[in-house]
N, C-alpha and C positions, 0 to 999 in steps of 0.2 A: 375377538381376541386382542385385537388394539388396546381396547382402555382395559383390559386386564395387564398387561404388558407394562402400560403406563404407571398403573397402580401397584405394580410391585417394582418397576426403577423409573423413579418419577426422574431423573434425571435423562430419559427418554425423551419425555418431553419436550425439553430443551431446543435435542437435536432434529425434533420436527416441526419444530414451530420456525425457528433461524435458518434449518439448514445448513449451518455454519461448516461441516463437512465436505462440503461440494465446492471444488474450484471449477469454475465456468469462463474460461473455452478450457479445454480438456488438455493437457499435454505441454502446457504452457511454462516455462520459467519465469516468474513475474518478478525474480530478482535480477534478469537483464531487462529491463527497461527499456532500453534503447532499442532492441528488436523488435519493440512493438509501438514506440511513440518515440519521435523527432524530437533530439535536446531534451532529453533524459536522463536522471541517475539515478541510482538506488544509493540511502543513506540509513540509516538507523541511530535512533537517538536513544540514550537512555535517560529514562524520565526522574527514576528511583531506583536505590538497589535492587535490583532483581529484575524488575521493570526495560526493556527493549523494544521500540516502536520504531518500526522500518514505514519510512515516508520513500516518495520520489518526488524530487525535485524537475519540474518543466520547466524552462523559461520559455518567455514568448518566441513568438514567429520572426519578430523583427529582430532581437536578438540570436536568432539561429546558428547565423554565418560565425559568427561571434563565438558559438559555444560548440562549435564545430574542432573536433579532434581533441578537446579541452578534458583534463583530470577531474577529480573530486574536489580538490584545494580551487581549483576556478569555480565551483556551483558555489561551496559555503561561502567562497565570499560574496559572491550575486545574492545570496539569499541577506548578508551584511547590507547592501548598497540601500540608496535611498528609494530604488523600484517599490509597487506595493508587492504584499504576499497574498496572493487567496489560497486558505484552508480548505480542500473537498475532501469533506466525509463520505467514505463511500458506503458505509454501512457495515453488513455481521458475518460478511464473509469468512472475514481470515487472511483474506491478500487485498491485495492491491491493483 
């Protein structure tokens, strides 16, 4: 019954191949950040009209103490400074 299913909404497919429905760990808000990783923000960029890409921003470990109690206007500028930045793709989730 599978590939009949598929073959009448191939846009099934999709969702069984990526999964892209399933958020894993279960029950999680992954737009507070901070309650799950140390010196973290949620931010969102818009790329294009229409277009909205929600990043988190980490800084390092040694900077911690630093970015302790700290707003959003203190990460965007860390992400300004001469520090490097690494980009991690995390793949076809949906979150983050």
């Amino acid at each position: 019954s599978v590939p009949f299913l598929i073959r009448l909404f191939p846009s099934l497919l999709n969702k069984f191949v990526y999964l892209n429905f399933l958020a894993f760990p279960f029950f999680v808000d992954f737009r507070r950040p901070e309650l799950l990783v140390n010196n973290t923000i949620s931010l969102y960029l818009t790329t294009e009209p229409g277009v909205t890409v929600g990043i988190w921003h980490t800084v390092p470990g040694s900077r911690g103490a630093e970015a302790q109690g700290k707003d959003q206007r203190w990460y965007e500028e860390a992400l300004a400074d001469a520090h490097p930045v690494i980009i991690y793709l995390h793949g076809n989730g949906g979150t983050r």
